[in-house]
Backbone bond lengths (Angstrom), bond angles and torsions (degrees), N, CA, C in turn:
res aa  C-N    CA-C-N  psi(-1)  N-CA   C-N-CA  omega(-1)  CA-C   N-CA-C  phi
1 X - - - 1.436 - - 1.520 110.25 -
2 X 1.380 111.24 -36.41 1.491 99.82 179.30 1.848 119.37 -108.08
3 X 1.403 100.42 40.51 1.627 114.79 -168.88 2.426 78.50 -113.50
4 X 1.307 106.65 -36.68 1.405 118.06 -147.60 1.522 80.18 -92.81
5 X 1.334 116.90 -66.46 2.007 101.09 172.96 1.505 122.85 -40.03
6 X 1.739 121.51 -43.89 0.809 91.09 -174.31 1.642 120.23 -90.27
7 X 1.549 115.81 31.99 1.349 97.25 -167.53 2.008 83.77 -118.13
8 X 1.137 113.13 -13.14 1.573 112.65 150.75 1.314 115.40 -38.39
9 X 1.307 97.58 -58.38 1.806 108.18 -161.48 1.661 95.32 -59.40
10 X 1.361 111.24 -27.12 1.429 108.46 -140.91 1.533 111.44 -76.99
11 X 1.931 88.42 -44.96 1.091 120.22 173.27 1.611 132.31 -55.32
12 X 1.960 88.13 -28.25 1.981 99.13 166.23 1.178 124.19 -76.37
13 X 1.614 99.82 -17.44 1.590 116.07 -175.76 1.273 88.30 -68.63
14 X 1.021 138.57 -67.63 1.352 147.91 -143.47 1.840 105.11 -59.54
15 X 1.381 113.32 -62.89 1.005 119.64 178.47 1.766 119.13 -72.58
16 X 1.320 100.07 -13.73 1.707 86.85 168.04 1.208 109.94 -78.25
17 X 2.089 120.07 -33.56 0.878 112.92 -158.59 1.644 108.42 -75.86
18 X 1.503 97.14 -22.41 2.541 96.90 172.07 1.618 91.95 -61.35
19 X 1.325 115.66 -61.27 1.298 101.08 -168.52 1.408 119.26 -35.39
20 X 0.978 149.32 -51.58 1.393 155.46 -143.07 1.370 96.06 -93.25
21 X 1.404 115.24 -57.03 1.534 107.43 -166.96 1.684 117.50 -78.16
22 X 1.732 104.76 -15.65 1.662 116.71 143.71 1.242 116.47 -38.29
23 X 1.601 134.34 -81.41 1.033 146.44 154.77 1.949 117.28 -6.46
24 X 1.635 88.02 -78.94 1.609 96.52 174.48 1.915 117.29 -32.61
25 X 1.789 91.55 -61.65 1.716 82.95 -177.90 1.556 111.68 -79.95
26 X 1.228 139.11 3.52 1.131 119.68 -170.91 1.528 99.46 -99.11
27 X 1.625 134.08 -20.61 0.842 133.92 163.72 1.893 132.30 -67.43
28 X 1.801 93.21 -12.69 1.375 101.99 167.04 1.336 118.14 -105.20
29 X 1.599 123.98 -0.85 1.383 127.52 147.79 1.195 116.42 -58.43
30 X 1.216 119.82 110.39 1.692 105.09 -178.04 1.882 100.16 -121.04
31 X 1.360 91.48 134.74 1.138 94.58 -172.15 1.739 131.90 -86.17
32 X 1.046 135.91 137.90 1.656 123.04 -155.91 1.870 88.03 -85.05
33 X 1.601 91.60 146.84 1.327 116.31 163.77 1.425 118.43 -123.30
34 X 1.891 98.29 69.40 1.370 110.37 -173.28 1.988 111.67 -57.72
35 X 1.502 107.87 -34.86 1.154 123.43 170.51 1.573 114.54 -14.66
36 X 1.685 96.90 -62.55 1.488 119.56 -161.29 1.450 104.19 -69.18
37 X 1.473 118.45 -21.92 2.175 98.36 -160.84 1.851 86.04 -123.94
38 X 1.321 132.86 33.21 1.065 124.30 137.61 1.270 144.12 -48.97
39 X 1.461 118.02 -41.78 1.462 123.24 158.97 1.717 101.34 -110.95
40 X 1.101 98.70 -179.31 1.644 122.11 152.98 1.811 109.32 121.45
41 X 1.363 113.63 -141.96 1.352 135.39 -177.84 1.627 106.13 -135.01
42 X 1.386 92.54 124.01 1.728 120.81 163.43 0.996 135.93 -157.28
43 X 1.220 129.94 158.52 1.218 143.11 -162.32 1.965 111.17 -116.82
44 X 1.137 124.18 170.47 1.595 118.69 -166.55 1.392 79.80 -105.91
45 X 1.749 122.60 151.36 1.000 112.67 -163.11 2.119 108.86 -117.32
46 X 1.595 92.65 20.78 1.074 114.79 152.80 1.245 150.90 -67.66
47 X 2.088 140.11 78.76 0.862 117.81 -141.83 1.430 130.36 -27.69
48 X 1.015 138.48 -178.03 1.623 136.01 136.98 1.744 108.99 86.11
49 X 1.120 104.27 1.89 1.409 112.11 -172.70 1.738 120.18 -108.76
50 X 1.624 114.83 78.47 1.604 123.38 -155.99 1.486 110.17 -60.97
51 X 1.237 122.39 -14.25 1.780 136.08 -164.51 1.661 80.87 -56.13
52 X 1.269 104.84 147.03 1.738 136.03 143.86 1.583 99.12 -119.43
53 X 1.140 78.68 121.27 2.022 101.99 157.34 1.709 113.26 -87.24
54 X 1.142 108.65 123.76 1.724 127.47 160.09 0.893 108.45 -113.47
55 X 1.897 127.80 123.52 1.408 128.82 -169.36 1.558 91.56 -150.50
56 X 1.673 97.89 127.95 1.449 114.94 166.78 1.164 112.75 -95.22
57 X 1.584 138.42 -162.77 1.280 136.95 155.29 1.127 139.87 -69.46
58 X 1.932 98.55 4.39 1.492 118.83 -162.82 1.275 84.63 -142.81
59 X 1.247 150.30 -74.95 0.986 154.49 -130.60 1.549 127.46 -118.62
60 X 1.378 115.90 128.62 1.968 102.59 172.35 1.360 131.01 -120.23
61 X 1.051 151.60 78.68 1.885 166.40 -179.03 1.434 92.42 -42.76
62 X 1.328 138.29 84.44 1.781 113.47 155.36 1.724 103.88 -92.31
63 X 1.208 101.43 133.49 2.188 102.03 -176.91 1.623 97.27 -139.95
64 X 1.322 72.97 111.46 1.987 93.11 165.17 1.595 108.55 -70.06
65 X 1.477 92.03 106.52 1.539 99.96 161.91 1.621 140.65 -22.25
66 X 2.047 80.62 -60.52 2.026 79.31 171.77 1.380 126.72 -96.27
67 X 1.324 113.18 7.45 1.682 117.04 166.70 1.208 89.29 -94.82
68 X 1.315 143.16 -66.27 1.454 140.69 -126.61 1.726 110.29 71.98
69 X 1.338 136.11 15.31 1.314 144.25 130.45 1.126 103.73 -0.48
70 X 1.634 143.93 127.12 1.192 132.74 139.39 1.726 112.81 -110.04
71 X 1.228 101.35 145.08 1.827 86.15 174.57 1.724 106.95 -129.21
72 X 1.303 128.29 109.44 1.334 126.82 -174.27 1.638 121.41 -92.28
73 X 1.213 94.96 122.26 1.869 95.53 176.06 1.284 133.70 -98.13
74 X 0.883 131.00 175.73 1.994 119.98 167.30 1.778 84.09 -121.43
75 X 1.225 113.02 155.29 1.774 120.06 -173.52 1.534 90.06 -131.05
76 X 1.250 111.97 111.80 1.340 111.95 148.83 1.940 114.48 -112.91
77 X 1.601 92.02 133.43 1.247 97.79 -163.37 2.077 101.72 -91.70
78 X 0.782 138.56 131.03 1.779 159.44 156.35 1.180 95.86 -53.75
79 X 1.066 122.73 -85.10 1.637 134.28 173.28 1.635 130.93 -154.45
80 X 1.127 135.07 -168.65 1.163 117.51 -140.63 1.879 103.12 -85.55
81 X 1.274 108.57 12.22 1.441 98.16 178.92 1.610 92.88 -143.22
82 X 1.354 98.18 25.00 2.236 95.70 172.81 1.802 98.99 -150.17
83 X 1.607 91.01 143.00 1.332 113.02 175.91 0.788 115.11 -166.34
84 X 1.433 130.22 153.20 1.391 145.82 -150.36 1.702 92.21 -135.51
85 X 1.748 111.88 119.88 1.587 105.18 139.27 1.140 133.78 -92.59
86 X 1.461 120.09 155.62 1.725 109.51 170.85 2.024 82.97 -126.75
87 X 1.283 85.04 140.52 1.418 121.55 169.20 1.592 109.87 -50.83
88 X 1.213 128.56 116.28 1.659 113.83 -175.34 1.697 103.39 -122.69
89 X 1.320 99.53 -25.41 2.237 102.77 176.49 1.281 87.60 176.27
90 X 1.561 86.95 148.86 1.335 131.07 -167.92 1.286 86.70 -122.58
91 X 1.851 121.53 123.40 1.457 128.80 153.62 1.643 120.69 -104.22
92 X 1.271 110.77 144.97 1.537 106.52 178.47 1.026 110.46 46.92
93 X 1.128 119.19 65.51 1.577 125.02 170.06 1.648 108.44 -113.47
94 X 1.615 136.23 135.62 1.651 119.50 -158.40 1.479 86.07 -97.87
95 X 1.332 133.08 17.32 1.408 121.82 174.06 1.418 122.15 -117.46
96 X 1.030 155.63 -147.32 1.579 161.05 140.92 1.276 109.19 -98.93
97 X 1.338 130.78 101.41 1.365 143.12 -170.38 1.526 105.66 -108.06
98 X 1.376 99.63 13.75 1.819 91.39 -160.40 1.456 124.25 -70.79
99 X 1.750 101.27 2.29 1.602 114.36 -151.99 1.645 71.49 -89.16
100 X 1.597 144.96 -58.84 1.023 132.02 -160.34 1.618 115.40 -70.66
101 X 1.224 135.26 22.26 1.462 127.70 165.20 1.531 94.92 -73.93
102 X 1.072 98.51 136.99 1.318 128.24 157.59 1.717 115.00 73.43
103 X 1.046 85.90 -4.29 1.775 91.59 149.52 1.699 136.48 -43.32
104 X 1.262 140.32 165.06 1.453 112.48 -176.87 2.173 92.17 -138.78
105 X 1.574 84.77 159.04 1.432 93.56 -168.99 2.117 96.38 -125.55
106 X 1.238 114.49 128.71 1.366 101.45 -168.82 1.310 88.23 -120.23
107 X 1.759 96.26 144.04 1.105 100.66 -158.83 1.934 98.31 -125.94
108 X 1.372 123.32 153.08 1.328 113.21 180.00 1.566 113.18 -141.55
109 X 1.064 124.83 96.03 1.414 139.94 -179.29 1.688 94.78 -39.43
110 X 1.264 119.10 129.37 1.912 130.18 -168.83 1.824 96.31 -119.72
111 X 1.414 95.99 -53.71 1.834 102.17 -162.13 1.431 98.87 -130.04
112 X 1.448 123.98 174.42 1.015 151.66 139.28 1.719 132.35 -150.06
113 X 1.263 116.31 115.89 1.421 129.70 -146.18 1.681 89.44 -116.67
114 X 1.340 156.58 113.16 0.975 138.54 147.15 1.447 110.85 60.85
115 X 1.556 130.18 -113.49 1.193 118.45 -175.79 1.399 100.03 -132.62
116 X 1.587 115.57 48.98 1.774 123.52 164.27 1.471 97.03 -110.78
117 X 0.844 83.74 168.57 2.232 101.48 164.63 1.345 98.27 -163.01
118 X 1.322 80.44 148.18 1.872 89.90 -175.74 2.080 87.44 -127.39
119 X 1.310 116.31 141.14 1.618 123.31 -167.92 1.435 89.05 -135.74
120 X 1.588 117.95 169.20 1.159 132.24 174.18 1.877 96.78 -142.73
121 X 1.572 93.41 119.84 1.309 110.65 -148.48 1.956 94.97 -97.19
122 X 1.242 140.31 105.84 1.290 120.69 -178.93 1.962 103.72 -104.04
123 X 1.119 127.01 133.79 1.490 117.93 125.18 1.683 130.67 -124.67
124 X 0.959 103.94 -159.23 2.010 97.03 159.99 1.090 137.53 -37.47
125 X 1.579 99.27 -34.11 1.760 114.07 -171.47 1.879 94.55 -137.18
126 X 1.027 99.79 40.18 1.619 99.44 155.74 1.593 125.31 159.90
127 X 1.414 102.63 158.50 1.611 106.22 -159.64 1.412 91.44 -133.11
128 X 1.161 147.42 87.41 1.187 131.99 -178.06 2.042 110.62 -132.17
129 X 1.393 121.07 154.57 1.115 143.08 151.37 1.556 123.21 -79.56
130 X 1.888 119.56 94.14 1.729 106.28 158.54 1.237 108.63 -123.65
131 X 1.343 109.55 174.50 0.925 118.89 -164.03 1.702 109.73 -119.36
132 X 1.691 145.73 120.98 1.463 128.19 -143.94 1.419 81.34 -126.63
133 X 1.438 123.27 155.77 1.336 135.95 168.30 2.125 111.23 -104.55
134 X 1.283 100.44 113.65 1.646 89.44 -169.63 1.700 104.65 -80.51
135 X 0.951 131.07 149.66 1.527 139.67 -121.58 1.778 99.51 -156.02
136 X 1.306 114.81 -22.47 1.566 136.21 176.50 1.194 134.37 173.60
């Protein structure tokens, strides 16, 4: 009788102890709420970086404050954590940018933390990781 209790005990040990560490990783799976940073207003959450982003369901405006730079996109979304821009006009720009109209920028939703996202941005001439703060 007490060879069979203690393998009860042993056996609860056992299963409280999955339970918990169930718990543990499922609470460090965090799940993306690509849903949420489809539209709105943000900013890159990199000092030094003046751009505000305005993003519709179609469309994206990022404009640097101290140039007055505008860069306009069309957003087509893949699915709810992929989208592709293509470049549609470049305003106030002091260079000839015209070779990049209509170029495309692919974009891949990685994280979502509260109201950051971090994307991994690919085109021809770049592979990069930022991270945007949503702002509205």
């Amino acid at each position: 009788m007490l060879r069979q209790r203690g393998n009860v005990n042993n056996n609860m040990t056992k299963l409280i102890a999955t339970i918990i560490i169930f718990f543990i990783l499922s609470s460090c799976a965090q799940e993306k709420n690509c849903a949420e940073f489809k539209t709105g207003k943000f900013i890159y959450a990199e000092n030094g970086r003046p751009e505000k982003i305005v993003r519709t369901e179609n469309t994206q405006i990022e404009i640097n404050s101290e140039t007055g730079v505008e860069i306009h996109t069309r957003v087509e979304w893949k699915s709810d954590c992929e989208y592709a821009m293509t470049y549609e006009k470049i305003l106030n720009h002091p260079k000839d940018v015209s070779r990049v109209i209509g170029k495309k920028i692919f974009v891949e939703i990685l994280e979502t933390n509260g109201n950051k996202i971090k994307v991994r941005a690919k085109s021809d001439v770049m592979d990069e990781k930022i991270e945007f703060i949503k702002t509205e």
